[in-house]
Backbone as a printed PyTorch tensor [residue, N CA C, xyz], in Angstrom:
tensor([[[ 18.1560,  19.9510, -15.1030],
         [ 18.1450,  20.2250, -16.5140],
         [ 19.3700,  19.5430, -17.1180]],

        [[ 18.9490,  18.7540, -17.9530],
         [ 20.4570,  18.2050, -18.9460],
         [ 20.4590,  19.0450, -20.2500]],

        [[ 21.8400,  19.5730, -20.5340],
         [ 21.9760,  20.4120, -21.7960],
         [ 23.7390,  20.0270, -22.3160]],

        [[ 23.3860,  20.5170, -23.5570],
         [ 24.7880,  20.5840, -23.9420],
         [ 25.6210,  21.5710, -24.3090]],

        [[ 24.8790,  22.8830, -23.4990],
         [ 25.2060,  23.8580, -23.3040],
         [ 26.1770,  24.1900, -22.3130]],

        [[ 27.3370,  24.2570, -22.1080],
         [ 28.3970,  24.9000, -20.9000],
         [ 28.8770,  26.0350, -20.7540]],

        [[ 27.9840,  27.0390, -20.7410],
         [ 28.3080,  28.5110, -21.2150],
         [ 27.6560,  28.7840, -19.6320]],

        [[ 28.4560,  29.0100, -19.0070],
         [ 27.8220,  29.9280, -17.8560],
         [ 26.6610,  30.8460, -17.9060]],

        [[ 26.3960,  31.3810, -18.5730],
         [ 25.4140,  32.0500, -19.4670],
         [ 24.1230,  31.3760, -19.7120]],

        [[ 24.3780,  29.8960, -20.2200],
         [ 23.3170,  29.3470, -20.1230],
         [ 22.6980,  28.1310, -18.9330]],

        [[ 23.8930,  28.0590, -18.1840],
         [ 23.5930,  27.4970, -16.9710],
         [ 22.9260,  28.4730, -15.6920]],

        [[ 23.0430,  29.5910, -16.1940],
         [ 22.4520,  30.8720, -15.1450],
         [ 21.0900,  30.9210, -15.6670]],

        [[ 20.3450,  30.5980, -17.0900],
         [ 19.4500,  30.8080, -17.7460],
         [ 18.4500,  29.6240, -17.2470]],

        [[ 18.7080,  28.4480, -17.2650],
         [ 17.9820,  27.5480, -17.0090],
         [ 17.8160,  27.4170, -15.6650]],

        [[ 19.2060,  27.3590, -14.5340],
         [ 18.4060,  27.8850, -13.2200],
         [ 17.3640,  28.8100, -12.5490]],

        [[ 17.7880,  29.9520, -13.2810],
         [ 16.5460,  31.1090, -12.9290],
         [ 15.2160,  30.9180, -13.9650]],

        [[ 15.4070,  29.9250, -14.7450],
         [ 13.6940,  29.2690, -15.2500],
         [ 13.7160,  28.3410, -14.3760]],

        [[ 13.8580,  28.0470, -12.6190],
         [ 13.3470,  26.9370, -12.3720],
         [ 14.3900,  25.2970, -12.5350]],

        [[ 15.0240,  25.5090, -12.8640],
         [ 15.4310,  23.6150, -13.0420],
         [ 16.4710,  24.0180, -11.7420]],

        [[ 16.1540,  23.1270, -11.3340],
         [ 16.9160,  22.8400,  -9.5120],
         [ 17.8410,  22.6710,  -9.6180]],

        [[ 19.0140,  21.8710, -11.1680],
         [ 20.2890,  21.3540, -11.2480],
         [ 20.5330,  21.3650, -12.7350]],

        [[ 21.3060,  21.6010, -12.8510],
         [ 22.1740,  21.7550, -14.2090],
         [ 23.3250,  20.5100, -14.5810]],

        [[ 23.1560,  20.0420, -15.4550],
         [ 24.1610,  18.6810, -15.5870],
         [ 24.3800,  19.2150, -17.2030]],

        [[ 25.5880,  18.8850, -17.6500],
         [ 25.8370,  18.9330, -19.1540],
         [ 26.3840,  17.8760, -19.6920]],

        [[ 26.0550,  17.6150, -20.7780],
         [ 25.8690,  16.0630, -21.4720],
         [ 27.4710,  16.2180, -22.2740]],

        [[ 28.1210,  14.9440, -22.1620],
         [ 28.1000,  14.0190, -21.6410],
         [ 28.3220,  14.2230, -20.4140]],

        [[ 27.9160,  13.5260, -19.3690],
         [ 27.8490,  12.8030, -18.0560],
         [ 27.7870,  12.1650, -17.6120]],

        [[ 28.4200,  11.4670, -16.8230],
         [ 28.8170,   9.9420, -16.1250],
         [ 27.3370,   9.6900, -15.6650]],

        [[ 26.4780,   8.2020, -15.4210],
         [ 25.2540,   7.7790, -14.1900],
         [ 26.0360,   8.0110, -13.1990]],

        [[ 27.2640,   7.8540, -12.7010],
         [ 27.0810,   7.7670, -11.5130],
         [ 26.6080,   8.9360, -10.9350]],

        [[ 27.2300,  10.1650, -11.2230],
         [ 27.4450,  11.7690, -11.3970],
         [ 25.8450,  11.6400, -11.2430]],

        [[ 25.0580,  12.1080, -12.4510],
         [ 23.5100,  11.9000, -12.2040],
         [ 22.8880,  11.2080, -11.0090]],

        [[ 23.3620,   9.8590, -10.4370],
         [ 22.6010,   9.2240,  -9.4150],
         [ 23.2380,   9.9260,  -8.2850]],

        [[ 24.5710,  10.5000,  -8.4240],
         [ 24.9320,  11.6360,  -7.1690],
         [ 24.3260,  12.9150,  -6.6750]],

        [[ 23.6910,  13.2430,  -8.2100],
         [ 22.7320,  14.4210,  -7.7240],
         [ 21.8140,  14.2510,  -7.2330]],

        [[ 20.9330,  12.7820,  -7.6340],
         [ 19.6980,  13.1610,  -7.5550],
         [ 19.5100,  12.5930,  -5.8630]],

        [[ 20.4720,  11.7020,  -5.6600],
         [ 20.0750,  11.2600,  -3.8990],
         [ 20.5520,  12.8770,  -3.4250]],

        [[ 21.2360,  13.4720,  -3.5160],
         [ 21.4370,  14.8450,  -2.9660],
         [ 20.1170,  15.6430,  -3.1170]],

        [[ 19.4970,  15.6320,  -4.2490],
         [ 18.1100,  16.5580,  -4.0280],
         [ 17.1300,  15.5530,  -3.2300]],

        [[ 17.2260,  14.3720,  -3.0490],
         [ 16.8410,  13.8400,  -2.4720],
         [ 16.2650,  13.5190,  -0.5960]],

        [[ 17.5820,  14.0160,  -0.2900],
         [ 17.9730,  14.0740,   0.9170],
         [ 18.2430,  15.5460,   1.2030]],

        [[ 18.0020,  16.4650,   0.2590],
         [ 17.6520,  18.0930,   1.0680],
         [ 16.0840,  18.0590,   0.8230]],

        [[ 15.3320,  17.5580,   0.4720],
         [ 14.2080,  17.4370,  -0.0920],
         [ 13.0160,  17.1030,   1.3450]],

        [[ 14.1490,  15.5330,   1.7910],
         [ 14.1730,  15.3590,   3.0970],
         [ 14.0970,  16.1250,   4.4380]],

        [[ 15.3460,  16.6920,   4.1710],
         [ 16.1110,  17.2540,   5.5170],
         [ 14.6780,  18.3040,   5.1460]],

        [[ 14.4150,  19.0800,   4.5420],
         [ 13.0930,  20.2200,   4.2900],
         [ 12.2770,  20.2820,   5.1610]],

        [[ 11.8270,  18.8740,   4.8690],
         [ 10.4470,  18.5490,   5.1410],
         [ 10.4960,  18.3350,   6.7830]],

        [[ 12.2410,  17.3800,   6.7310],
         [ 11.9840,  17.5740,   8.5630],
         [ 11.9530,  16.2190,   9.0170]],

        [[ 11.6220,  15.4830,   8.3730],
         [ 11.3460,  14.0420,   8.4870],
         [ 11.2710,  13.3310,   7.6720]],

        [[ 11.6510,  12.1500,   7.3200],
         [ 11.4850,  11.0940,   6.3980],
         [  9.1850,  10.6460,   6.1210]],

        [[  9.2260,  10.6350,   5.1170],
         [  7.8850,  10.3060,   4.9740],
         [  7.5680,   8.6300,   5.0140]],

        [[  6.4980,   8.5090,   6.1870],
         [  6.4190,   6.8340,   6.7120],
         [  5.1700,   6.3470,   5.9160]],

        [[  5.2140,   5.2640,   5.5230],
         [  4.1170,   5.3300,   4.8110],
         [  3.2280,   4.4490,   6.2710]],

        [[  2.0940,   4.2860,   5.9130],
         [  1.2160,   3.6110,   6.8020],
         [  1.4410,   1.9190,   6.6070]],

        [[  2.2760,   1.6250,   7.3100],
         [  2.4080,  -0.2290,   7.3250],
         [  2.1800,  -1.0020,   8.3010]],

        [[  0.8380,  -0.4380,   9.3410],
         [  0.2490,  -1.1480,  10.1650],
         [ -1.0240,  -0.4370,  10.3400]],

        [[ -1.9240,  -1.4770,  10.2170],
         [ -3.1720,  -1.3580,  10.9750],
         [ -3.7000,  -2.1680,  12.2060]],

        [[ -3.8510,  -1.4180,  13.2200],
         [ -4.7460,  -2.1600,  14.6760],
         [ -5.6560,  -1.6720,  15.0050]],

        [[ -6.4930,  -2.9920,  14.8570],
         [ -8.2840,  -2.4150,  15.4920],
         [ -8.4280,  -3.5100,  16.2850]],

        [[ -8.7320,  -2.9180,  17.9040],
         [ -9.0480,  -3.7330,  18.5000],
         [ -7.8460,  -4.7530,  18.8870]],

        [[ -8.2620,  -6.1740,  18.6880],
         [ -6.8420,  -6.8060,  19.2550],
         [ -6.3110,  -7.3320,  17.8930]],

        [[ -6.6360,  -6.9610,  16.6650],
         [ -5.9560,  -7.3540,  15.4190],
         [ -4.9430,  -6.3450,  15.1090]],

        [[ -4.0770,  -7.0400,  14.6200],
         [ -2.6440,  -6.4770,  14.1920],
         [ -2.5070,  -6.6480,  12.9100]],

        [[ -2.1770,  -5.8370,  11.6610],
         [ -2.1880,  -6.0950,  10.4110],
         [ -0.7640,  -5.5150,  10.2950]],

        [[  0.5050,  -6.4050,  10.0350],
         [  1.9330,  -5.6620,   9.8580],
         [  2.1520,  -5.6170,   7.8750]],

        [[  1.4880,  -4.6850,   6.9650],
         [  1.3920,  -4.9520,   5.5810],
         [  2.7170,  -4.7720,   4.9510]],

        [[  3.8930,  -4.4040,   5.9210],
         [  5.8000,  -4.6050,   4.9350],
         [  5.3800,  -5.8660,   5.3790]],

        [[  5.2630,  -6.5410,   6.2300],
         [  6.1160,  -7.6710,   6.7360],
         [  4.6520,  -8.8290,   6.4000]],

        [[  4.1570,  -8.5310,   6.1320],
         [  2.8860,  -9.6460,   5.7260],
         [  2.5220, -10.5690,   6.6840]],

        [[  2.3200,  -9.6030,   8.2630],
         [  2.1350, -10.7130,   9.1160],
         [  0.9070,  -9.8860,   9.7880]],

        [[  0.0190, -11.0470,  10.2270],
         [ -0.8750, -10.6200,  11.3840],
         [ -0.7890, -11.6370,  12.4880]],

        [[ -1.3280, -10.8600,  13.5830],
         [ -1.1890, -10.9060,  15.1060],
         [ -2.7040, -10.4970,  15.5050]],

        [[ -3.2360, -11.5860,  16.2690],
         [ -4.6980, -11.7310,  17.0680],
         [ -4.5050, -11.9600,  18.2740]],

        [[ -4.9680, -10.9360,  19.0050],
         [ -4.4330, -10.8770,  20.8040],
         [ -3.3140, -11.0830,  21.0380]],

        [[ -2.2180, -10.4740,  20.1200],
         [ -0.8790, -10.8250,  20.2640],
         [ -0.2620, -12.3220,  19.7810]],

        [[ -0.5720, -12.8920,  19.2690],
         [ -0.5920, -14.0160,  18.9650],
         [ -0.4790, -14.2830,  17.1360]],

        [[  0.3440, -14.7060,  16.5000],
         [  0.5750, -14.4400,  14.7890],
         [  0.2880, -15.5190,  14.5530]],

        [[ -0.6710, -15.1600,  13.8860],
         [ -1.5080, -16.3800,  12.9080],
         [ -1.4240, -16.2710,  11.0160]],

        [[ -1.4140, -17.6110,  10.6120],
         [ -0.3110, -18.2870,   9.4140],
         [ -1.9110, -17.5510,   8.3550]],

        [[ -1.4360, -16.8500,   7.6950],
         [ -2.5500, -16.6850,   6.7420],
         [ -1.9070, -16.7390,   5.3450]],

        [[ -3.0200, -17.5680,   3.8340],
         [ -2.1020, -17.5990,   3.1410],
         [ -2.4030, -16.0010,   2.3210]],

        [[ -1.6760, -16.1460,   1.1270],
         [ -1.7190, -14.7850,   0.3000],
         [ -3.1940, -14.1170,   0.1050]],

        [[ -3.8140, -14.9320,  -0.3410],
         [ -5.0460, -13.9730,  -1.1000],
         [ -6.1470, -13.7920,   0.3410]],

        [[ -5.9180, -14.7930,   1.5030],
         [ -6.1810, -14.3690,   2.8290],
         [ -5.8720, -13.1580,   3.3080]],

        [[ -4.7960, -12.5950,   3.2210],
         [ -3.9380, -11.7820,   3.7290],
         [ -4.3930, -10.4960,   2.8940]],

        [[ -4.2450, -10.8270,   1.5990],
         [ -4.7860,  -9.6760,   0.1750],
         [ -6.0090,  -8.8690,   0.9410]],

        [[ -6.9640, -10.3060,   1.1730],
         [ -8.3340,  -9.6140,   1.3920],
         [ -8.6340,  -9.0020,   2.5620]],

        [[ -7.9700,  -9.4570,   3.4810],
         [ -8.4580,  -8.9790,   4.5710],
         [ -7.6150,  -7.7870,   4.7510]],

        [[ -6.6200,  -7.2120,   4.2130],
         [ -5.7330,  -6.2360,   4.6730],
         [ -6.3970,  -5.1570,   3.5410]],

        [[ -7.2230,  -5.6250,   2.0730],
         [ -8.2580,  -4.4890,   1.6420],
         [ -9.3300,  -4.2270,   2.2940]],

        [[ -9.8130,  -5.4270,   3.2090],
         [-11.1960,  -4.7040,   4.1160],
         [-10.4400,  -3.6520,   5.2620]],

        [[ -9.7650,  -4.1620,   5.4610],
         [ -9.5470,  -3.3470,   7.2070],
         [ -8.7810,  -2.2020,   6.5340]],

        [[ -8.1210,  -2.3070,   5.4760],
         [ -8.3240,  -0.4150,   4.9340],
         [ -8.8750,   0.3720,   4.4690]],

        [[ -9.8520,  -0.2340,   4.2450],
         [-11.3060,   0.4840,   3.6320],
         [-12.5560,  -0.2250,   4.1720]],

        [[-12.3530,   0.4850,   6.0290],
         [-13.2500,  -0.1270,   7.0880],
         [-15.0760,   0.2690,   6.7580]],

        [[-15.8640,  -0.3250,   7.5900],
         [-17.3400,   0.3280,   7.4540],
         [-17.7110,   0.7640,   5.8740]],

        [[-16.8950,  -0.1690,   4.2350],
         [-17.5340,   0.1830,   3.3480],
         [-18.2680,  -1.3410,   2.6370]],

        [[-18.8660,  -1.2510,   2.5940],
         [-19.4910,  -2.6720,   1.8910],
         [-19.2060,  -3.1670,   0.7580]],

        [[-18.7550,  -4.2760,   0.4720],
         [-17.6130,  -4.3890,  -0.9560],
         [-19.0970,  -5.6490,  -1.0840]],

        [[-19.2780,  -5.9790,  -2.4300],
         [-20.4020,  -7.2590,  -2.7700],
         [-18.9350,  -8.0560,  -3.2710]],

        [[-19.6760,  -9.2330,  -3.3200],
         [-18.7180, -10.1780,  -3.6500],
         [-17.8100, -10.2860,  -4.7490]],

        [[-18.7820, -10.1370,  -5.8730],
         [-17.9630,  -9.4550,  -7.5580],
         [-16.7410,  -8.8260,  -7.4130]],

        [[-17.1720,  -7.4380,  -6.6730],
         [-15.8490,  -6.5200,  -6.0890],
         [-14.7600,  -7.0530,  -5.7100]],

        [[-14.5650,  -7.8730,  -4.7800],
         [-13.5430,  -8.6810,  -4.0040],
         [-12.8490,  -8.8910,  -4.6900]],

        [[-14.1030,  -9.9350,  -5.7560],
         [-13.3210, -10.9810,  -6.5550],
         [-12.3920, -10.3210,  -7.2670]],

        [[-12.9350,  -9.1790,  -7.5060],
         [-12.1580,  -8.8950,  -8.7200],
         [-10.9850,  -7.8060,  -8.2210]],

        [[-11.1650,  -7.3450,  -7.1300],
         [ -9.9600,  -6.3880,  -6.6460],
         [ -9.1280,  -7.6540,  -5.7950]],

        [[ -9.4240,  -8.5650,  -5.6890],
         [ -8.2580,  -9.1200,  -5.0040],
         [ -7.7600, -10.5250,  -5.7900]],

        [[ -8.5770, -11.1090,  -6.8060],
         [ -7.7070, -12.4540,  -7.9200],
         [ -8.0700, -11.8070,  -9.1170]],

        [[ -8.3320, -10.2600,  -9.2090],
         [ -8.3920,  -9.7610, -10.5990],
         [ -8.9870, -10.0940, -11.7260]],

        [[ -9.6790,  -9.6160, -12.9520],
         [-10.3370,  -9.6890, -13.7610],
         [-10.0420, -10.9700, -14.6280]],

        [[ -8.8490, -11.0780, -15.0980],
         [ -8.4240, -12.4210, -15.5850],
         [ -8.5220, -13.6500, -14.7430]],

        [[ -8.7820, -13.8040, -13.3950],
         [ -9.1570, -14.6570, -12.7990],
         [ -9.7760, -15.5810, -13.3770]],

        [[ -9.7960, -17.1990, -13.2360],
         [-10.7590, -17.6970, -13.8300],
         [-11.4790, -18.4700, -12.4450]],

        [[-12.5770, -18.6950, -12.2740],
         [-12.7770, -18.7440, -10.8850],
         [-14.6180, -18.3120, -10.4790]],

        [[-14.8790, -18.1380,  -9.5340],
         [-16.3160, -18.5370,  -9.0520],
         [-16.5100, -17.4610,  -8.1120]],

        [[-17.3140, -16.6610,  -7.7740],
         [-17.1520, -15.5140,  -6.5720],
         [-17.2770, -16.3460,  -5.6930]],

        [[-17.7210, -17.6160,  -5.2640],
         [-18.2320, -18.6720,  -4.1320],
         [-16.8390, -18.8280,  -3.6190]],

        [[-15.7030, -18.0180,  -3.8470],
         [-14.3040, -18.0950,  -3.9420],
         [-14.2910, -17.2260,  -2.1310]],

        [[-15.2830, -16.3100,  -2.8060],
         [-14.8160, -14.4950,  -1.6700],
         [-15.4410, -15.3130,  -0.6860]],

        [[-16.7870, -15.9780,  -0.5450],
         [-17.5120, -16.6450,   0.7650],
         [-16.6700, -17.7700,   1.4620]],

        [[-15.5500, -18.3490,   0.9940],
         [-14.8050, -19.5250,   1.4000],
         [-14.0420, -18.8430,   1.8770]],

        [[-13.2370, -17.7100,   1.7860],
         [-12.4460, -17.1250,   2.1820],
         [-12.3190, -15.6700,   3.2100]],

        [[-13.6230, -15.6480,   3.2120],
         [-14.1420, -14.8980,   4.4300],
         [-14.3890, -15.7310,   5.7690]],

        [[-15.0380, -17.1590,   5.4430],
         [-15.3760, -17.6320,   6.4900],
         [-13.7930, -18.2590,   7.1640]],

        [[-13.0380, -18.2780,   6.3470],
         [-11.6680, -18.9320,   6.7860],
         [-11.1390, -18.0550,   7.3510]],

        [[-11.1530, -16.4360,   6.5270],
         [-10.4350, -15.1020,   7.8250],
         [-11.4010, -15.1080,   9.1540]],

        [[-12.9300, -15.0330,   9.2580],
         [-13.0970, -15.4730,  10.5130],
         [-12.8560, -16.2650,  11.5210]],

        [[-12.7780, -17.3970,  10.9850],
         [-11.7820, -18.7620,  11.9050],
         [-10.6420, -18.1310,  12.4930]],

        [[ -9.9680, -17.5170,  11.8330],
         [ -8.5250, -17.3370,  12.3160],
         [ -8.6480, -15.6390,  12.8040]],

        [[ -9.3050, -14.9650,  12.7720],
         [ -9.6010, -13.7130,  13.3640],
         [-10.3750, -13.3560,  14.5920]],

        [[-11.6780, -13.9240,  14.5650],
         [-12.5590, -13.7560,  15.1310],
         [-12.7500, -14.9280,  16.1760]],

        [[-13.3100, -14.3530,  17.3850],
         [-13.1160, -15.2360,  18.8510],
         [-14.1530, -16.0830,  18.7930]],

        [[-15.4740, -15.9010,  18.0930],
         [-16.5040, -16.6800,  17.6620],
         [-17.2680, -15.9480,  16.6560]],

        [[-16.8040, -17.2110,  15.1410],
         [-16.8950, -16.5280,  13.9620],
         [-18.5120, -16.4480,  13.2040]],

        [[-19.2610, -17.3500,  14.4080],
         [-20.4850, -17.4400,  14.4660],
         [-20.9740, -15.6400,  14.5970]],

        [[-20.4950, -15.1040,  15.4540],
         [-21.1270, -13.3280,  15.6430],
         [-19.6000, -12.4450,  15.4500]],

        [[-19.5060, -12.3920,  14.2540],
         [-17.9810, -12.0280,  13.7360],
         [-18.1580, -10.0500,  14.3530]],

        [[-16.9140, -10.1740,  14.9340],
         [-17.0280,  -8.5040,  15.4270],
         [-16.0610,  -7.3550,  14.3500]],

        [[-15.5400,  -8.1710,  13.1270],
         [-14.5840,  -7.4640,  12.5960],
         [-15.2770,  -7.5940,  10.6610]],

        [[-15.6950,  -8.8640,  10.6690],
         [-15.9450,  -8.9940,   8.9530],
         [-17.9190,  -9.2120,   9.1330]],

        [[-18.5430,  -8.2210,   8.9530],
         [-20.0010,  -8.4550,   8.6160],
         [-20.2340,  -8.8830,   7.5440]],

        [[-21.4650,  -9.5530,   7.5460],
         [-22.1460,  -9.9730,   6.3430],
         [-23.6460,  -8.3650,   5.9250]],

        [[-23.3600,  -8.0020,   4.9160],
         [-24.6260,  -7.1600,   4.9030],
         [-25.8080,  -7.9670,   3.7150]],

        [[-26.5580,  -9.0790,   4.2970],
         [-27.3080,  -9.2550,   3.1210],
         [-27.8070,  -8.9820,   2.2880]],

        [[-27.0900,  -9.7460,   0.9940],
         [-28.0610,  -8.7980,  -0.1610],
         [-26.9140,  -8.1880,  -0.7450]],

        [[-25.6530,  -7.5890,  -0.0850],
         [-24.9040,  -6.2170,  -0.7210],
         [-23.7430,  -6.8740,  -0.4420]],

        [[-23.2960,  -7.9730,   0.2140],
         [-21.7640,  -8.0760,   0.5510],
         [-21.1690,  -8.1310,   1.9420]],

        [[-20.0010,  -7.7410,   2.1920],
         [-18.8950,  -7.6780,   3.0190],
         [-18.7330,  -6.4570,   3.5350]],

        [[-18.2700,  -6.1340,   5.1060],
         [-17.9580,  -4.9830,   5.6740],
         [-17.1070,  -5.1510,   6.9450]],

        [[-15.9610,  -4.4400,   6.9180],
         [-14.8680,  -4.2480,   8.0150],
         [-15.7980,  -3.9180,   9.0480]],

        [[-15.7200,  -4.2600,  10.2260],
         [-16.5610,  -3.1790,  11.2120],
         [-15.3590,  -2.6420,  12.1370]],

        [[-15.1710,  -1.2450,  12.2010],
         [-14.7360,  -0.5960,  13.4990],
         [-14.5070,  -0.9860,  14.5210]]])
């Protein structure tokens, strides 16, 4: 709670409504950025553990590292460029769902795109090349005719 109230009285008032910290105006940033890594880090210590977010996916012998923007095929790191990397790291997190091509296009070079969906088919067959052991019977990116694209399990 920020106030410009310094009445003990009213710093007892706004804690017991709830506000976790009491600061009174004027106040230094630094002061403020001192509190708040402090609620920060009991917030932490609480919980017990730092919260990890999910920055790898492996299925099979693919490696998806999404901090570090790298993938690894049978152990082996292969050069993929951006919107390669975009797409294939939205299929393999949203495995076994069938995206049509439109979709792609547009969740991965976005609506302002100016551009051709014949974009998503060039760039599927290129993540197979570099994914798949023979991209002829792809075991990771299906084709579902008719409807699109699908991660497989």
């Amino acid at each position: 709670m920020v106030s410009a109230k310094k009445e003990d009285i009213d710093k007892i008032r706004g804690l017991g409504l709830g506000a976790d910290d009491y600061i009174i105006k004027p106040f230094s940033p630094g002061e403020l950025v001192a509190r708040v890594k402090a609620h920060l880090s009991r917030y932490e210590r609480l919980l017990g553990h730092r919260e990890v977010k999910n920055e790898e996916i492996r299925i099979r012998g693919l490696q998806i590292d999404k901090g570090a923007r790298r993938v690894f095929v049978n152990g082996k790191e292969v050069a993929f460029t951006t919107k390669e990397f975009d797409l294939l790291t939205f299929l393999a997190t949203n495995p076994n769902r069938v995206f049509s091509k439109d979709h792609l296009f547009e969740q991965i070079w976005g609506m302002d795109s100016m551009g051709d969906i014949s974009t998503v088919t060039v760039h599927i067959r290129k993540l197979r090349e570099k994914i798949e052991l023979d991209p002829s019977k792809p075991q990771y990116i299906d084709t579902i005719w008719g409807a699109g694209y699908r991660f497989m399990l």
